[in-house]
Residue, then its C-alpha position, 0 to 999 in steps of 0.5 A: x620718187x624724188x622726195x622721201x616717201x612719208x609711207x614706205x611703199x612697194x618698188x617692185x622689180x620684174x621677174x628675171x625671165x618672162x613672157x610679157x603678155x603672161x607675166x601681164x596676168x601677175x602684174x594685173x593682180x599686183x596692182x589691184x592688190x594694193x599700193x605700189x610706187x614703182x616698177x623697175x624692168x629688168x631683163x639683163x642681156x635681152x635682145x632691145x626688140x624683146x625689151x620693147x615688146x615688154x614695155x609695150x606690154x607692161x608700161x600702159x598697165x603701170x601708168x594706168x595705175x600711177x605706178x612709175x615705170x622704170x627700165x633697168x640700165x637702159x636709159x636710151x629705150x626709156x627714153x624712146x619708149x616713154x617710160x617714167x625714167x631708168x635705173x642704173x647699177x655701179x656697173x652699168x650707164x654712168x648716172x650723168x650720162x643717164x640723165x643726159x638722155x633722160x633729162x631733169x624730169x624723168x627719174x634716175x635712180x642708182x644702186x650704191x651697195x653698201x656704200x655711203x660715198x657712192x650713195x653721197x655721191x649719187x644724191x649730190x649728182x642729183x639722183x631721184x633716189x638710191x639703193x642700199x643691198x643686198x639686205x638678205x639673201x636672193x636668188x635674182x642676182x649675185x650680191x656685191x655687197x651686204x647692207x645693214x639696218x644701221x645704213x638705212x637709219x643713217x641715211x633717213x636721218x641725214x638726208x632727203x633723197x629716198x632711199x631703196x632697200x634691196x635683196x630677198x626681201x620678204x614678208x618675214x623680214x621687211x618690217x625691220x628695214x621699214x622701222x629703220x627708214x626705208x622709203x621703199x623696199x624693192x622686192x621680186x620672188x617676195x611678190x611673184x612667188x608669194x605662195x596666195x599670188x601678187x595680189x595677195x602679196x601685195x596686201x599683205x606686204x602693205x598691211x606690214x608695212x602700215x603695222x610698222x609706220 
């Protein structure tokens, strides 16, 4: 994920809650539904064992099907658990000290809002990659900020480092994030809540995104 996608691709984020060895079925069928770049863990104030026990879980399944597999703010779990590297909101482990633990060959991604310094400022300190949002309303968390079409075109165009669009991201309004450069949408209840099932989710937000580019 350190160079922009040619494609946009899927990034998908776990639910907010779940049961690792159950939400393994919907991850199952996700992955066999099609292409899909990463996926982010995200289980915000869980205990560390149950943050474990879900990458014990999920993690092989992922990297079985080359699919990056990231933990949300955690880097020092990341690190010892193997995973692929971790992703770090304005609020959580400043970038450098993430990257110090996770080293120059492990993925470090940054949530920037709706900010161009704070993004600017990420892909100079060498992040993987940056997250504009939210684009649309969500469910999942409390939106700090809302990020605009005109965003993501500035970013593809002037720079490399790719970039993720987050927040109520669906079927029904993803192709315009992807027409306006997006190198990956980032997406939870568009896939786990899709009312066919991730495997269809899946699909179907590929043949979206294949339509646009």
């Amino acid at each position: 994920m350190s160079e922009a996608a040619d494609r946009c691709r899927l990034y998908l984020i776990t639910p907010p809650s779940f049961e690792p060895t159950v939400f393994a079925e919907d991850l199952r069928a996700a992955l066999d539904g099609g292409d899909v770049a990463c996926l982010q863990l995200r289980l915000k104030d869980a205990e560390d064992d149950a943050v474990r026990r879900a990458v014990e879980v999920l993690m092989p399944m992922a990297q079985q099907h080359d699919v990056a597999f990231l933990v949300n703010d955690r880097p020092d779990l990341a690190a010892e658990m193997g995973a692929d590297g971790c992703h770090v909101g304005q609020e959580d482990t400043p970038y450098g000290e993430a990257r110090s633990i996770l080293g120059a060959d492990h993925i470090v991604g940054v949530t920037c809002h709706a900010s161009r310094h704070l993004a600017m400022e990420a892909g100079q300190n060498g992040a993987d990659y940056v997250a504009f949002g939210a684009f649309f309303a969500t469910d999942t968390k409390q939106a700090k900020a809302t990020a605009d079409l005109e965003l993501l075109q500035w970013w593809s165009e002037l720079f490399e480092v790719p970039c993720v669009a987050i927040g109520g991201i669906t079927m029904d309004n993803c192709a315009p994030l992807v027409a306006a450069g997006a190198d990956f949408l980032s997406v939870v209840a568009g896939v786990w809540s899709y009312t066919d099932g991730p495997a269809a989710a899946v699909r179907d937000f590929n043949k979206i995104i294949d339509g646009v580019t």
